[in-house]
BABAMAR-865192 format. One record per residue: residue in three letters; x, y, z of N, C-alpha, C in turn. Coordinates in steps of 0.2 Angstrom, whole numbers, plus 5000, padded with zeros to 4 digits. Each point is the difference from the previous one (the first is absolute). Last residue first. Layout:
BEGIN
alaXYZXYZXYZ;...
***
This chain:
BEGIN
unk589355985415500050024993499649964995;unk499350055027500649974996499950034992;unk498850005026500050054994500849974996;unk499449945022499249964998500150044993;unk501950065017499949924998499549974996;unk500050225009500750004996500149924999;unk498150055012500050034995500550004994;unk500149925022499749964998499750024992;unk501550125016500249954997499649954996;unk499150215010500850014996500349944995;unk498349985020499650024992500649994995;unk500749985022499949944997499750004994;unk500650195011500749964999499649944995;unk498450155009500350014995500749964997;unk499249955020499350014995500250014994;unk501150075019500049904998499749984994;unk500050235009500650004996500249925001;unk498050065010500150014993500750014996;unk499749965023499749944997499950024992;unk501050165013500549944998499649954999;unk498850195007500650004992500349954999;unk498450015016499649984994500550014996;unk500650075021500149925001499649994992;unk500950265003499649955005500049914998;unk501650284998499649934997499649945005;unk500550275004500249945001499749944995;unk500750274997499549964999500049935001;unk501450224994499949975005499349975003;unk500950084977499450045004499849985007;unk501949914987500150074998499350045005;unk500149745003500850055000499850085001;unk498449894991500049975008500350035002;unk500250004976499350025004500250015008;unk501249864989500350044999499550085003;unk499349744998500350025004500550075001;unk498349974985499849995006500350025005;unk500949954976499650075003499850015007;unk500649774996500750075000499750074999;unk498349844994500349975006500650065003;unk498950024976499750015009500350005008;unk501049934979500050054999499550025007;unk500649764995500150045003500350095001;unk499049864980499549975009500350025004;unk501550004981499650055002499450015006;unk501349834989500450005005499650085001;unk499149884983499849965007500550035004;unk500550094981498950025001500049965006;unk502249944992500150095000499249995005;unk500349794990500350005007500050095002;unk499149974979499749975005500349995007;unk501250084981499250045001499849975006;unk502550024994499749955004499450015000;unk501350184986500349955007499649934999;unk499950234985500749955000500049935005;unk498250184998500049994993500549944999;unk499450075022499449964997500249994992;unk501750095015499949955002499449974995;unk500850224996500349944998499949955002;unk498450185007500049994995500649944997;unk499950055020499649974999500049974991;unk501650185009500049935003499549954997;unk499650214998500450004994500249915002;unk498650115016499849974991500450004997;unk500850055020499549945001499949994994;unk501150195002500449965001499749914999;unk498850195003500250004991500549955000;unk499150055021499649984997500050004994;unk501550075015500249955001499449964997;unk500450234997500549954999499949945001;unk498150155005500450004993500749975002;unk499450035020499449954996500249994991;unk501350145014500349935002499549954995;unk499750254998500549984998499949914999;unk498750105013499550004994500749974994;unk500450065022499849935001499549984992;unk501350205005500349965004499749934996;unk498850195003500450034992500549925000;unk498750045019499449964997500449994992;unk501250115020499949935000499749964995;unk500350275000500549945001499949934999;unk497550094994500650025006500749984996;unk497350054992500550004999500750025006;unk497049974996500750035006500549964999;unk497750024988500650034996500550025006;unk497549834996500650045004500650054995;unk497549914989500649955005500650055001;unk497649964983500350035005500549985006;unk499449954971499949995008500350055004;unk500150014978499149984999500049985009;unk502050094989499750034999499449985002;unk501649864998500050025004499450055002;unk500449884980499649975005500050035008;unk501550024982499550044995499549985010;unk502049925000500050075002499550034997;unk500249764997499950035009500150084999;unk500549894983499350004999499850025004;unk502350014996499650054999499349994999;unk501549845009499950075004499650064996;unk500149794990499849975008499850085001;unk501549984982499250024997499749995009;unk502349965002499650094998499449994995;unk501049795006499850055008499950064996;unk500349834984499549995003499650045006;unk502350054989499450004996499350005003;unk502049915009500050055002499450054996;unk500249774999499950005007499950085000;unk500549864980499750035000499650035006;unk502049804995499450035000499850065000;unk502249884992499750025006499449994998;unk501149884987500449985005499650065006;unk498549894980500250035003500650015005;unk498549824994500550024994500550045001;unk497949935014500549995002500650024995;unk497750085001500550035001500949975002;unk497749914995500150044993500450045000;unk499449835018499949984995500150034993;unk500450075023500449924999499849994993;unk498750195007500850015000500349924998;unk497849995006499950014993501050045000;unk499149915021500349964995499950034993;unk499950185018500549935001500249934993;unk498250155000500450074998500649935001;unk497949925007499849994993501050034999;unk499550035024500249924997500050004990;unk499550205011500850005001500049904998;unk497850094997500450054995500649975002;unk498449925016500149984993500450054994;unk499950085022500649925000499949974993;unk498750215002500750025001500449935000;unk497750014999500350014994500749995000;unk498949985020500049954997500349994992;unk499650215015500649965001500149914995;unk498250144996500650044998500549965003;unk498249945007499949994994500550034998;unk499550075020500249905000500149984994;unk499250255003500649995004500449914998;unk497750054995500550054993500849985004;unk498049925014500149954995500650044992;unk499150065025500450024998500449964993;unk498149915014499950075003500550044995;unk500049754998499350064999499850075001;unk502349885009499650014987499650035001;unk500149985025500650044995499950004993;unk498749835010499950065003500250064996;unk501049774999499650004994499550075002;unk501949965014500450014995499450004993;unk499249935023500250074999500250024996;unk499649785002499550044998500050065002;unk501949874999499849994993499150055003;unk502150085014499449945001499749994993;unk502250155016499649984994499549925001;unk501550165015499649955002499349984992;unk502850105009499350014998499649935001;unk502550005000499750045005499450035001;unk500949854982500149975006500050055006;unk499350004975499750015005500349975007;unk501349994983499650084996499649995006;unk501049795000500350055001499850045000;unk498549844994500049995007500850065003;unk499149984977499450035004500050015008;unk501849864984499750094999499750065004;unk500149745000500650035004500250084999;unk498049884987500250005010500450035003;unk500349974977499250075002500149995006;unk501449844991500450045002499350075001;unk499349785000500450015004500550105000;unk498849914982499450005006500550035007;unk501149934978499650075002499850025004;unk500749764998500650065002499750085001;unk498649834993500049985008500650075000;unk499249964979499550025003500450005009;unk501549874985500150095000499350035004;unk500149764996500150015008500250115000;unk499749824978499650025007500150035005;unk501550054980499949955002499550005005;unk500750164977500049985008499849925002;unk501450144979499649955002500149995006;unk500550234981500349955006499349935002;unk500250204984499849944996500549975009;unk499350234997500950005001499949914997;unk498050105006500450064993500749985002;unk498349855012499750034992500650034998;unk500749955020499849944997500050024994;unk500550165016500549964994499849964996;unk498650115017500150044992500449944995;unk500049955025499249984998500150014993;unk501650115013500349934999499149974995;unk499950225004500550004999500349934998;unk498450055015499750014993500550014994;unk500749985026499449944997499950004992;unk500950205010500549955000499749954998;unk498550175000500550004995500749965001;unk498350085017499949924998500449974991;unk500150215015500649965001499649924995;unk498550195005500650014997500549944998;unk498349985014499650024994500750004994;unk500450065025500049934998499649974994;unk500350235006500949974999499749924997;unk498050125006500350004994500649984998;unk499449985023499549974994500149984993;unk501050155017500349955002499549934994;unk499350245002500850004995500149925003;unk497650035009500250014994500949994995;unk500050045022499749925001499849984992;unk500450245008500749975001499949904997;unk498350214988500249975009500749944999;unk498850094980499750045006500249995006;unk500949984974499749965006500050055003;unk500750064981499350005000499949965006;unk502450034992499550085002499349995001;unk501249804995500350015005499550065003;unk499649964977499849945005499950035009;unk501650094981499150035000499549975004;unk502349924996499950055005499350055002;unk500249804985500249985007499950075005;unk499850024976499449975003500149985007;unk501750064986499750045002499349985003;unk501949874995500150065003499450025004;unk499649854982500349985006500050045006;unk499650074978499549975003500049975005;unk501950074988499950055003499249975004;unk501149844990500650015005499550095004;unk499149884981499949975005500350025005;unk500450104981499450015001499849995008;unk502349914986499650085006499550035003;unk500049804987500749995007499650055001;unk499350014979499749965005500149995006;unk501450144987499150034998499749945005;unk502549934996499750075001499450035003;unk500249794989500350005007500050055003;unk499349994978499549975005500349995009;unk501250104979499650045002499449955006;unk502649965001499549994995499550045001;unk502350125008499649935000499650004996;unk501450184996500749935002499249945000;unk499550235000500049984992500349925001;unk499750165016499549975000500349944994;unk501750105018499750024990499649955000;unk501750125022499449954998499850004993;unk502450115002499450005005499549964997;unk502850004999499450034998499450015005;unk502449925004500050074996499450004995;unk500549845018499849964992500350104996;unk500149985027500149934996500249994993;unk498950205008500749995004500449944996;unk498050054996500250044996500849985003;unk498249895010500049974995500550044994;unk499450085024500549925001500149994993;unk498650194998500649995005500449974999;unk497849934995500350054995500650005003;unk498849925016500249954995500550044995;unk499150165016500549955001500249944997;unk498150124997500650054996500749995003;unk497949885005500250004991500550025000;unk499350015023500149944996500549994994;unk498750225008500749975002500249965000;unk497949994993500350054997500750015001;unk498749845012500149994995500450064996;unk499450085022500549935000500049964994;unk498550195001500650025000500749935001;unk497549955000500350064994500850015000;unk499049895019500149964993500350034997;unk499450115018500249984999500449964996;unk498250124998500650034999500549985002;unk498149865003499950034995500750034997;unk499449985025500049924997500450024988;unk500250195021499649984998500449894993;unk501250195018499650054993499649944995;unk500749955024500250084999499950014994;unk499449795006499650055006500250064999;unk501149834985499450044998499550025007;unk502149915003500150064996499350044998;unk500249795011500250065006500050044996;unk499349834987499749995007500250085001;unk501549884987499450064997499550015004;unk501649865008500450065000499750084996;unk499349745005500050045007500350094999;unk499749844982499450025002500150055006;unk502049914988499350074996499550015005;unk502049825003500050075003499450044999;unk500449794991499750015007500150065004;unk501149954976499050015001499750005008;unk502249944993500050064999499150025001;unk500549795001500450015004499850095003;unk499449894979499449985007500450015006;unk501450024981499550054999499550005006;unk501749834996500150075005499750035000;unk499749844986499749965009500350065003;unk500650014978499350015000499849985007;unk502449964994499850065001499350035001;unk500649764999500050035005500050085002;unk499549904977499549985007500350035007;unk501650014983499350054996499749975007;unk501449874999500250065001499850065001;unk499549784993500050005005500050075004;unk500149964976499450015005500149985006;unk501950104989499849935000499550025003;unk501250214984499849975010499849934997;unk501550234989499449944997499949975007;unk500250234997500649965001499449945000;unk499350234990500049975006500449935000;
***
């Protein structure tokens, strides 16, 4: 790979949240036709095999465990499938449409815990007021993901109790992707790639073992072959991105410009699922502006 300035590295990583705003709405409509689960499977696995791909084209080879450390490998990947996979299996156990909006937000809290992580495992130093940036950016989280719902901290403690496997897994899922984030900057910066295309075909092939244990559609269209494409493209696209940004870029300004992973989700949501946005997103996309900065201001070297 051509050598880059962290600057440069970071702003390719700030694309990834770009290319991430597509998934939710676009794995949404897929998995109505062959399910939450399969569709992962399959959009990892054709993932890989478009890393590989790209990677033979390029270099006239193909991926080789052998290139990274075993800790970055074994532990990174571990994380990266435990991520995946937990989320979707998540996704597949809520019960109703207010549950999935829940979980997104369960989810996403791995932007926060990402900036939070640097501290201990990346040796960064906070300043007071980081407590306030976090804060800030959960709100503006809670206040996008729900801006057409009608979430309630005593409805959202209702829901755990009732469906505590579902909440729990999601939670695994942002703790896994925040631990997977900084422990790459820390044992995978060496590296000029990473192990992005690796990390998708073990993802896929957990989700193919895991198929088999759920029930879920099998209505295969023109459109749905289409859209499983665009999501594998532009979601290998996203980690491969990420992955430079967080091992090469800006850690902290990358984790604080993430806060707005939801937010463009949302809005892209709205778009594709025609879906008005209401007056709580753009107080949350204030929310997060100022968590953003105040994060990326309270986290230094």
């Amino acid at each position: 790979m051509p050598t880059l300035t962290p600057r440069q590295a970071t702003v390719l990583g700030a694309l990834a949240i770009v290319l991430w705003s597509f998934s939710v709405a676009v794995a949404r409509r897929i998995s109505e036709d062959i399910g939450g689960v399969t569709t992962a499977a399959v959009v990892y696995v054709l993932g890989a095999l478009l890393c590989a791909v790209v990677q033979f084209l390029r270099e006239r080879r193909l991926p080789d465990p052998r290139r990274f450390s075993a800790r970055y490998l074994l532990v990174c990947g571990a994380l990266f499938v435990a991520c995946l996979s937990t989320f979707y299996l998540a996704i597949g156990m809520a019960t109703d449409r207010l549950q999935l909006l829940e979980i997104g937000l369960v989810n996403y809290l791995w932007t926060v815990l990402t900036v939070l992580f640097a501290v201990p495992l990346l040796g960064k130093r906070a300043r007071p007021w980081l407590p306030v940036g976090l804060l800030l950016g959960v709100l503006g989280i809670a206040l996008v993901i729900t801006q057409g719902g009608g979430l309630s901290a005593a409805g959202l403690l209702h829901n755990v109790l009732s469906n505590p496997a579902a909440y729990g897994l999601a939670f695994a899922a942002a703790l896994s992707w925040a631990l997977y984030s900084n422990l790459c900057r820390r044992w995978g910066a060496a590296n000029g790639d990473g192990a992005v295309a690796l990390f998708m075909l073990a993802t896929g092939i957990v989700l193919l073992g895991l198929r088999p244990l759920v029930c879920e559609p099998a209505n295969w269209s023109p459109r749905t072959v289409l859209e499983v494409v665009f999501l594998a493209s532009t979601s290998t696209l996203g980690y491969a991105l990420w992955d430079i940004g967080i091992r090469r870029g800006d850690f902290i300004l990358l984790s604080a410009t993430s806060y707005f992973t939801p937010l463009l989700s949302t809005l892209v949501s709205c778009l594709y699922l025609q879906v008005m946005p209401g007056p709580k997103l753009w107080i949350g996309c204030a929310l997060l502006i100022v968590g953003a900065v105040l994060s990326r201001a309270a986290v230094t070297d």
